[in-house]
C-alpha positions as CSV (number, residue, x, y, z in Angstrom):
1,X,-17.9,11.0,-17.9
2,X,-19.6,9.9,-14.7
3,X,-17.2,8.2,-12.1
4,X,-18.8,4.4,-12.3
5,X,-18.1,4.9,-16.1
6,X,-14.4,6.1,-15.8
7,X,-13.9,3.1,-13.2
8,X,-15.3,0.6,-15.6
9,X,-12.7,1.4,-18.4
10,X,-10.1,0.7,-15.6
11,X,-11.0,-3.4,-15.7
12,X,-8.5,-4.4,-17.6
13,X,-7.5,-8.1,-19.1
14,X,-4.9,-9.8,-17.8
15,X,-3.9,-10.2,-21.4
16,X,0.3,-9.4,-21.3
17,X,1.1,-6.5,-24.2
18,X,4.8,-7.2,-25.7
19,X,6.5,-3.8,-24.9
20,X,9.6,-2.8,-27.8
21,X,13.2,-3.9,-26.5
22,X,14.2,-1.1,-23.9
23,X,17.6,0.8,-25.1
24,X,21.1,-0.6,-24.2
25,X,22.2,0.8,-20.7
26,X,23.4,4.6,-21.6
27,X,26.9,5.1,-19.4
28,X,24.8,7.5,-17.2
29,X,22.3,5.5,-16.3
30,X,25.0,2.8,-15.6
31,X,26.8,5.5,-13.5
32,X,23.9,6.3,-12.0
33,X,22.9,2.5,-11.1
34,X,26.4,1.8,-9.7
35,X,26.1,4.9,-7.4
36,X,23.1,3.6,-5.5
37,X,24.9,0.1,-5.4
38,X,27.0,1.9,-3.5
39,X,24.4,3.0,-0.7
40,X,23.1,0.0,-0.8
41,X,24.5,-0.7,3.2
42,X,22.2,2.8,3.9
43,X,19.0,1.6,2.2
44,X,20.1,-2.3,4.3
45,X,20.1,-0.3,7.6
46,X,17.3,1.6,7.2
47,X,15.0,-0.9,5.8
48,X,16.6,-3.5,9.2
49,X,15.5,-0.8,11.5
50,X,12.0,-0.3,9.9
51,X,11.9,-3.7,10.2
52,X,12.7,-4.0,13.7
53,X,10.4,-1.3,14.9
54,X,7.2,-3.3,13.1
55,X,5.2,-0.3,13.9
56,X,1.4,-0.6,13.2
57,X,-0.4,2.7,11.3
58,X,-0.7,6.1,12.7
59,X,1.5,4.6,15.2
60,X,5.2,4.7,13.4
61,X,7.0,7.5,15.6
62,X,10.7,5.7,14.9
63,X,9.9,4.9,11.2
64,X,8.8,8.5,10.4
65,X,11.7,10.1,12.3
66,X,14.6,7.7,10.7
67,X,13.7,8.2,8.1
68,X,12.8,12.0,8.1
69,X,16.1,12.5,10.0
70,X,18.0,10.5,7.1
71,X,16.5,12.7,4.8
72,X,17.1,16.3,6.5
73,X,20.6,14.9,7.1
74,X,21.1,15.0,3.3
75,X,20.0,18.5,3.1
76,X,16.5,18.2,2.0
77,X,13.3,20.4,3.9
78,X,11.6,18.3,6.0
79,X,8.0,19.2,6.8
80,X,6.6,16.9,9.5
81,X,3.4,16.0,11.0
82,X,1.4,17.1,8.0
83,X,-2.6,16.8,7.4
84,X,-3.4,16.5,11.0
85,X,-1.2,13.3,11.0
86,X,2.0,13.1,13.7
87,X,3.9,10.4,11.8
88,X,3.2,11.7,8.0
89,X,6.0,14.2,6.4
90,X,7.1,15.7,3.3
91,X,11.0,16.1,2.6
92,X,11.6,18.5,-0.5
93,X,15.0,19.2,-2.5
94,X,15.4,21.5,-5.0
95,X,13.5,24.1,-7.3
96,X,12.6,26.0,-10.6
97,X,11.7,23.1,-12.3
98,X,9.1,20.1,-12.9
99,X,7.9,18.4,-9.1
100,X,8.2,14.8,-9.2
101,X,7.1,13.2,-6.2
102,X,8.3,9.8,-4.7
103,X,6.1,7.7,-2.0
104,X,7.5,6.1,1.0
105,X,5.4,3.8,3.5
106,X,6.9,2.4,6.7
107,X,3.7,0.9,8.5
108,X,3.5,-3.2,9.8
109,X,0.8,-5.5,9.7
110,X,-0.6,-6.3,13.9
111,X,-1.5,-10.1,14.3
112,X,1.8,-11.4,12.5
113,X,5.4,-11.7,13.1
114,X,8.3,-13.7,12.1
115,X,12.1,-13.2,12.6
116,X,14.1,-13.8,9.3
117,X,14.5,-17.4,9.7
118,X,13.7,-19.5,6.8
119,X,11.6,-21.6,9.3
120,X,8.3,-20.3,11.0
121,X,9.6,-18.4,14.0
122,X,7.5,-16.0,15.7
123,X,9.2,-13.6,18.2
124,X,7.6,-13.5,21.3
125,X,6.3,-10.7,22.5
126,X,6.0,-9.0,19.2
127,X,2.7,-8.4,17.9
128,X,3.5,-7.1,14.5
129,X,5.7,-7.5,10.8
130,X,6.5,-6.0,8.4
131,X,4.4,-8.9,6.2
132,X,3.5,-6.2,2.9
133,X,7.5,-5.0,3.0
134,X,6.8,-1.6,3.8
135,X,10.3,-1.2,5.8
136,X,11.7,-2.0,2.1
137,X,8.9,0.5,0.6
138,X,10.4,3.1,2.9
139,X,13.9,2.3,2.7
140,X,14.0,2.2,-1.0
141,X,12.3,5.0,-1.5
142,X,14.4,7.4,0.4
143,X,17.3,5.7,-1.4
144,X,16.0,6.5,-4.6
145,X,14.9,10.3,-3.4
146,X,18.9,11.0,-2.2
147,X,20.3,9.9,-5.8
148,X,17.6,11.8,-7.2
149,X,18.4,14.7,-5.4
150,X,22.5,13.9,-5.9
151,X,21.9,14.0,-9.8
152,X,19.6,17.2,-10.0
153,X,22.6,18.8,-8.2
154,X,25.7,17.2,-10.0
155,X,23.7,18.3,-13.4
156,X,22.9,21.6,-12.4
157,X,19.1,20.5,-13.4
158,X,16.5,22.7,-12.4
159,X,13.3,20.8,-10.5
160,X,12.4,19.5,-7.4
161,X,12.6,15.9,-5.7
162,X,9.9,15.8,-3.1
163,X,9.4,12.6,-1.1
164,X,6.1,12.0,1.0
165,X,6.5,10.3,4.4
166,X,2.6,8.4,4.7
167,X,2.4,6.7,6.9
168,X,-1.1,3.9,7.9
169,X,-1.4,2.4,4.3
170,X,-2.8,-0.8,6.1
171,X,-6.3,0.2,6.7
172,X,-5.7,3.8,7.8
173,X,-5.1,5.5,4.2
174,X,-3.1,8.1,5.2
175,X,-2.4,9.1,1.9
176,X,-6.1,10.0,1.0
177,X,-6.2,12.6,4.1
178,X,-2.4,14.2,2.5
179,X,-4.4,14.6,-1.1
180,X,-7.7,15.9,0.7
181,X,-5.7,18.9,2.5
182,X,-4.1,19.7,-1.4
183,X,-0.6,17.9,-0.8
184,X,0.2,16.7,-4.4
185,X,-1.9,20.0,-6.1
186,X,1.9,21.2,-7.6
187,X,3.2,18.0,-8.6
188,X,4.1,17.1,-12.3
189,X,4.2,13.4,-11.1
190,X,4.0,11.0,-8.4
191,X,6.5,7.8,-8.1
192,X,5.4,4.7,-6.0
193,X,6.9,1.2,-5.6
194,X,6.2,-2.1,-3.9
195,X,7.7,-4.8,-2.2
196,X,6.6,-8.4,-4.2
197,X,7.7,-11.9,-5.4
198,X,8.2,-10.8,-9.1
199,X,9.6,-8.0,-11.2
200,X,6.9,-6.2,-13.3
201,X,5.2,-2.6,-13.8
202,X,2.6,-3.6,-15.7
203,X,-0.6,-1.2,-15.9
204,X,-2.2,-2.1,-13.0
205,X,-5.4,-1.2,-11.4
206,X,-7.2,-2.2,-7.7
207,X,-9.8,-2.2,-6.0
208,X,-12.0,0.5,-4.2
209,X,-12.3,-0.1,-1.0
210,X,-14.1,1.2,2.4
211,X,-13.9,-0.3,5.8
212,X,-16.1,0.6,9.6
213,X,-16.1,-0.4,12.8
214,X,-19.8,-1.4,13.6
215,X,-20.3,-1.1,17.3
216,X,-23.5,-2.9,19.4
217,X,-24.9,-2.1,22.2
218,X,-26.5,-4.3,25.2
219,X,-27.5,-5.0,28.4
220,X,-25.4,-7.4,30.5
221,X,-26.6,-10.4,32.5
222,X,-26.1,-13.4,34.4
223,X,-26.2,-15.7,31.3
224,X,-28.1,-18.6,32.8
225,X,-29.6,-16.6,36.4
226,X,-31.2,-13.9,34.6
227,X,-31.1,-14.4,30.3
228,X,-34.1,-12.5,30.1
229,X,-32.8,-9.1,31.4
230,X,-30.2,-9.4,29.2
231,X,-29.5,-8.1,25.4
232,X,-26.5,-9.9,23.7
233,X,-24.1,-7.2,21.9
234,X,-22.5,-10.0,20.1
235,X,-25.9,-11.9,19.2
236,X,-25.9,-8.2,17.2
237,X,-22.4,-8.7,15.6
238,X,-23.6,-12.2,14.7
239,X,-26.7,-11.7,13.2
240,X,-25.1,-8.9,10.9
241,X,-22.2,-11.4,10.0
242,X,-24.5,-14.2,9.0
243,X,-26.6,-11.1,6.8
244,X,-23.4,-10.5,5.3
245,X,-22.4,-14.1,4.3
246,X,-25.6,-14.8,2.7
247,X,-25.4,-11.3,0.6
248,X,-22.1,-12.4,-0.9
249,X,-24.1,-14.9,-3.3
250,X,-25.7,-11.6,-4.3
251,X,-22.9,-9.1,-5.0
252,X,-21.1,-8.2,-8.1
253,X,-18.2,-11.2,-8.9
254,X,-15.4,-8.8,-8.5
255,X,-16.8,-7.4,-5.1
256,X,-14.6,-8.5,-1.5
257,X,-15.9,-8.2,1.7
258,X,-13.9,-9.1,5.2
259,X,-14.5,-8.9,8.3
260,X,-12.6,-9.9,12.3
261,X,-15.0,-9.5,15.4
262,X,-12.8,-7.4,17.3
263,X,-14.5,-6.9,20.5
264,X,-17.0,-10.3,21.5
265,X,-17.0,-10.2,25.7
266,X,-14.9,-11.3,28.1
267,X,-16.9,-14.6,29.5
268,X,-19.2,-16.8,28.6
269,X,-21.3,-16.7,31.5
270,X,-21.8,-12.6,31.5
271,X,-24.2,-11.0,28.4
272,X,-22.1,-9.2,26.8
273,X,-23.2,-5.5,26.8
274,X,-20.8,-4.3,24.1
275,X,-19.4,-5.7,21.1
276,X,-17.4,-4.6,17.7
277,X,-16.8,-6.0,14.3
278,X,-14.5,-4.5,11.9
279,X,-15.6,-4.8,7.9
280,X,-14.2,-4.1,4.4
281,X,-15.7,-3.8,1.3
282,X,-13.7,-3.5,-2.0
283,X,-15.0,-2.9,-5.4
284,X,-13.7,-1.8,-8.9
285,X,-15.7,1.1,-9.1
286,X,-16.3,3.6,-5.9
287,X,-19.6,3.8,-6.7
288,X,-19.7,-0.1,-6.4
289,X,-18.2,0.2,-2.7
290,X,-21.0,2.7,-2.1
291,X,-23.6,0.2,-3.2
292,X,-22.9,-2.6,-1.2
293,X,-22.0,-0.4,1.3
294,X,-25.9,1.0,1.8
295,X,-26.6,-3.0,2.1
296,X,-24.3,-3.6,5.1
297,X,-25.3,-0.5,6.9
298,X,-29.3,-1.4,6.5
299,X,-27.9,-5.1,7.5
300,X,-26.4,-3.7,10.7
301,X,-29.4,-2.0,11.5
302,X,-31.6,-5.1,10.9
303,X,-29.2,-7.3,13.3
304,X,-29.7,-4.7,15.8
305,X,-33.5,-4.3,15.7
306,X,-33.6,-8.0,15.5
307,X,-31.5,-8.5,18.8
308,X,-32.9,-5.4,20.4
309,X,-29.8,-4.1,21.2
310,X,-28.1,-0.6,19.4
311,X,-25.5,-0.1,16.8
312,X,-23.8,3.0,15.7
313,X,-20.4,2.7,13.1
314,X,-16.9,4.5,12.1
315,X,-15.9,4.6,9.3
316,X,-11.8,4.2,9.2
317,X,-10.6,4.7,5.9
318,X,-11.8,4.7,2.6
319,X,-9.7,4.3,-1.4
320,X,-10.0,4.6,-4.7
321,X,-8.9,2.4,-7.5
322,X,-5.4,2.8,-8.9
323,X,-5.9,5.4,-11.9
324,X,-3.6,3.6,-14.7
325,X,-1.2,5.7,-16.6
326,X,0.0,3.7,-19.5
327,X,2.3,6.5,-21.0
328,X,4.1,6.1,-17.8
329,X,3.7,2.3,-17.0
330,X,5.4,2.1,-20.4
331,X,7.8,4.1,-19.4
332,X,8.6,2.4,-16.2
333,X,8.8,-0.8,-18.0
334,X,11.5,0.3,-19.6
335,X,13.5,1.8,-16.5
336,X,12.9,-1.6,-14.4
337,X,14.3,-3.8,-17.6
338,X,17.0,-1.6,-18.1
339,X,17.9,-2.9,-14.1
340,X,16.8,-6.2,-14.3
341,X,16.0,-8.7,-11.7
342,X,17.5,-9.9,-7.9
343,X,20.8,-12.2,-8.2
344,X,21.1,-14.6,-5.0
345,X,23.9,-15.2,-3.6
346,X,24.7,-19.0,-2.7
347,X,23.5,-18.8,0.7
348,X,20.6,-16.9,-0.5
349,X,19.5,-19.4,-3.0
350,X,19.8,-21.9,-0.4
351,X,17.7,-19.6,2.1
352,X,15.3,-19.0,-0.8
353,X,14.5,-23.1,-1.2
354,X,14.1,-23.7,2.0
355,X,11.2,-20.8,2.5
356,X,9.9,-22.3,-1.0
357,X,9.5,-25.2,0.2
358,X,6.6,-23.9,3.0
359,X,4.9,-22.3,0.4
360,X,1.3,-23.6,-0.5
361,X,1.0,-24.2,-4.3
362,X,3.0,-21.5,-5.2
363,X,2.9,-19.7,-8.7
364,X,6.2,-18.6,-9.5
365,X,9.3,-20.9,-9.7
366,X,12.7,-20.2,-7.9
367,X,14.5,-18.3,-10.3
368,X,12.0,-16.1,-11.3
369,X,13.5,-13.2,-9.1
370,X,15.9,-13.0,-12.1
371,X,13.5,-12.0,-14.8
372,X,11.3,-8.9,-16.0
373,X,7.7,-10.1,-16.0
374,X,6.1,-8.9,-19.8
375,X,4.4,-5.7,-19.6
376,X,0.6,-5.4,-19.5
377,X,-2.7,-4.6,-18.1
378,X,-4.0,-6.0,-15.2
379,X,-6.9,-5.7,-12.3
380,X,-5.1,-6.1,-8.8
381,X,-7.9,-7.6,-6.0
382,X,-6.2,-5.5,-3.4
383,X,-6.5,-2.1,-2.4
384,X,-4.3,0.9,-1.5
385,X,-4.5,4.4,-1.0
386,X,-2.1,5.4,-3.8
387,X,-5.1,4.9,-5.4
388,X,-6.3,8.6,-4.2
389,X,-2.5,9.8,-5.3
390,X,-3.4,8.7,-8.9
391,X,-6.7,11.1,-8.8
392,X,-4.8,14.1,-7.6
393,X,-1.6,13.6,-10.0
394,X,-0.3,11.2,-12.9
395,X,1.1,8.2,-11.0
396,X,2.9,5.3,-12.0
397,X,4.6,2.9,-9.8
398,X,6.6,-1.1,-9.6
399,X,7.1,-4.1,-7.8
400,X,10.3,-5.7,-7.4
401,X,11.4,-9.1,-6.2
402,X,11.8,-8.6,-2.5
403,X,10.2,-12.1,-1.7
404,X,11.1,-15.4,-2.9
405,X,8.8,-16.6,-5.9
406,X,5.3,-17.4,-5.5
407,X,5.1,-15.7,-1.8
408,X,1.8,-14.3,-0.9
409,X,2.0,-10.7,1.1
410,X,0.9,-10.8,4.4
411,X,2.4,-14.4,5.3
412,X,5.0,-14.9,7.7
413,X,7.5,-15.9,4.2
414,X,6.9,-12.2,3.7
415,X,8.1,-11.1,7.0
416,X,11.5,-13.0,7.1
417,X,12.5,-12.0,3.7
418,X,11.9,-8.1,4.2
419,X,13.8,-9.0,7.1
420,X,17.1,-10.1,4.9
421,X,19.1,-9.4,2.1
422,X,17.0,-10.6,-0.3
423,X,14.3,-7.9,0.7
424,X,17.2,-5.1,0.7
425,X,18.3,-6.0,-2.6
426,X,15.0,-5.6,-4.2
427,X,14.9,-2.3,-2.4
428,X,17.9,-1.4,-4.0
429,X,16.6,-2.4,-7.4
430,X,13.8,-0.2,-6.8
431,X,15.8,2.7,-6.1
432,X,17.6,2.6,-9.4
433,X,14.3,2.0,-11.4
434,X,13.0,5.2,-9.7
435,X,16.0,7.3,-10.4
436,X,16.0,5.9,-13.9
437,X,12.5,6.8,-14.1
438,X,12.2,10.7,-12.6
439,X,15.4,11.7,-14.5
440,X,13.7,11.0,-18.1
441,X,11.1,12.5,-16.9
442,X,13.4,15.9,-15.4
443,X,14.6,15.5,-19.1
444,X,11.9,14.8,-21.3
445,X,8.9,17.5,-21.1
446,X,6.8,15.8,-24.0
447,X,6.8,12.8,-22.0
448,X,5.6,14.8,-19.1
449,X,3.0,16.4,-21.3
450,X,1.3,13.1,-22.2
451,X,1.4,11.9,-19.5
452,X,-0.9,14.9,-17.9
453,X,-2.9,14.7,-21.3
454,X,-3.7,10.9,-20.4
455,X,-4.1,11.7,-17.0
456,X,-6.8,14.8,-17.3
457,X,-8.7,12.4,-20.3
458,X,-9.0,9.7,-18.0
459,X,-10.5,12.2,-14.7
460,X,-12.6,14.0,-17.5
461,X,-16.2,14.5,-15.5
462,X,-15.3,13.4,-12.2
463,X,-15.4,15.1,-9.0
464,X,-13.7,13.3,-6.5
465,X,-15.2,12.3,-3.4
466,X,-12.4,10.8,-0.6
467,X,-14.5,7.3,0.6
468,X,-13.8,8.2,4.2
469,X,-15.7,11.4,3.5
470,X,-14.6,14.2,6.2
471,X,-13.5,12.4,8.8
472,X,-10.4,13.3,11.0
473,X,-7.6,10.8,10.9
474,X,-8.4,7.8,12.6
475,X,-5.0,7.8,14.4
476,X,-6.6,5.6,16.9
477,X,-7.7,2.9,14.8
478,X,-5.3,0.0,15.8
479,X,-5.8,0.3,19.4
């Protein structure tokens, strides 16, 4: 089966599909949930530090060592600065018996910030947030990883917890350069979670995605002594922008493409001689990203022959679409019920209406942090580089209510909730719903089984191909 035609059977409806009750609470699993209630404070702190570092990608030298430091503390191997990447790490407890892997991301959003006010309070002279919840991502996961690895002990079980520190999700897609150099080869499965406004592990997909950095080149000039000697870098950036716009009536309906001008001059009166816009271009289907991607790039050299200046391009980072494992989705649907939703507390609640209240037509109510949204399948518009995980190795992951209802990621509501306790506590639910989740699967090789059967069905044909191609790390790319 050719790529494009294992993508396609990845758009799914948005149809819910009724899931069976999930069994009563066993006394373990409510042992094991009352356990991690109890390190709740560790996964607070660590997630309020992430948090308080706001470290951009490739670029999270206090995130990566907390958290790699927490982790070798509790006697696991850590391995650090792996694929070529100083801030990415792999922390591994155990042996003899199934791998199952657990993601952790600790990487901020530049351009936003917001303290943990339920009013709109940047901090001054912070240029980042943690506005996708990747502190909680982090936090949680490691949580989730030391219980795992507590229970494989206390049991005598044999297997291996192995947690991956990746680090640059935001744009870098630091994961794709960990399963390029063969990372997740050995692993039976991979474990992933997210911070969110609702409760859910539905069966969800996303979007490919690729993203450049188109750079022209000019000459400089007096802008009104001497116009004629000069060759506008930014008249190149322009004219490729206003190709762009008018190709969007002409791409696929599903198709994204964003761009900031990230480099225009430095004064209107000067030509500028050098100029840089930064693009993304998301897609269901890889070969879709590569489609419209050929269109850009002849765009960019047409705005460049038309301007007579030069362009030349990077390309940054590049995903695939989230490969869907319904035998595990299922699966997790059960774990995450089993937990349930976020309880406020009174002040909470009263924190939660007030940052309800800012939000713009949202589509959840207050009190939906409470409830388990209905399992099904679903096509995400976003993008992530777990999305290469999912080629390399069955993956199934969960979002949690870490945000108040009907919050949009990357906002500044975002922001100040990872910033509080209701951020933490969805971490904490997300913990248990991992533990939950990797012991059945420790325990249960026939679920393991089809789940790799699903998994190699689904990959049948196709050769994978990373987006970003060979290219080093961009560790650079947020400068």
């Amino acid at each position: 089966m050719r790529l494009a035609a294992a993508a396609t059977a990845l758009a799914f409806s948005l149809s819910p599909v009724l899931a069976a009750d999930p069994p009563a609470l066993t006394p373990e699993a409510a042992r094991i949930i009352a356990d991690i209630d109890a390190r709740h404070g560790q996964i607070s702190g660590l997630a309020s530090r992430i948090w308080g570092y706001a470290e951009v990608g490739y670029k999270e030298t206090q995130s990566s060592k907390l958290l790699a430091d927490t982790l070798e503390a509790e006697g696991f191997a850590v391995k650090r600065g792996v694929a070529g990447i100083p801030t990415a790490f792999v922390a591994e407890w155990g042996g003899g018996g199934p791998i199952i892997g657990v993601l952790a991301e600790f990487d901020a959003l530049p351009g936003i910030n917001q303290d943990a006010s339920a009013e709109r309070t940047p901090i001054d002279g912070k240029s980042a947030g943690h506005a996708c919840g990747h502190n909680l991502f982090g936090a949680g996961s490691v949580g989730a990883a030391i219980a795992i690895k507590n229970w494989l002990a206390e049991s005598k079980t044999p297997g291996v917890i192995r947690l991956y520190g990746t680090p640059a999700e935001e744009g870098g897609s630091g994961k794709v350069y960990l399963v390029r150099d063969g990372l997740f080869k050995d692993v039976d499965v991979v474990l992933h979670w997210h911070a969110d406004d609702e409760n859910s592990a539905e069966a969800e997909t996303s979007l490919a995605n690729r993203s450049a950095k188109f750079r022209f080149k000019g000459m400089s000039a007096h802008a009104a002594g001497a116009p004629e000697r000069g060759r506008s870098a930014l008249d190149g950036v322009e004219a490729l922008n206003m190709m762009v716009n008018m190709m969007r009536e002409h791409v696929p309906q599903d198709a994204r493409i964003h761009y900031v001008i990230t480099k225009g001059g430095a004064a209107p009166n000067v030509v500028p001689d050098s100029a840089e816009v930064f693009y993304y271009v998301r897609h269901p289907k890889p070969q879709g990203v590569e489609d419209i991607w050929a269109r850009v790039e002849d765009a960019a050299r047409g705005a460049a022959l038309g301007t007579g200046t030069s362009v030349e391009w990077e390309v940054i980072h590049g995903s695939y679409p989230l490969l869907v494992n319904e035998t595990l989705a299922k699966m997790m649907h059960e774990k995450l019920t089993m937990v349930g939703g976020v309880a406020y507390s009174k002040e909470e609640a009263a924190y939660a209406k007030k940052i309800y209240a800012t939000l713009e037509s949202p589509d959840r109510g207050l009190g939906d942090e409470t409830k388990v949204q209905p399992y099904k399948t679903s096509l995400s518009y976003g993008s992530t580089d777990v999305g290469d995980v999912s080629w390399a190795a069955p993956t199934v992951g969960l979002n949690t209510a870490t945000w108040i209802p009907g919050t949009p990621a990357h906002s500044w509501q975002a922001v100040a909730a990872s910033g509080m306790s209701i951020g933490h506590k969805g971490a904490t639910n997300a913990a248990k719903t991992l533990t939950l989740a990797a012991i059945d699967l420790y325990q249960n090789p026939e679920l393991r089984a089809a789940a790799r059967a699903e998994f190699e069905e689904k990959r049948k044909g196709v050769k994978y191909r990373p987006l970003l191609g060979d290219r080093k790390p961009a560790l650079d790319y947020r400068d």
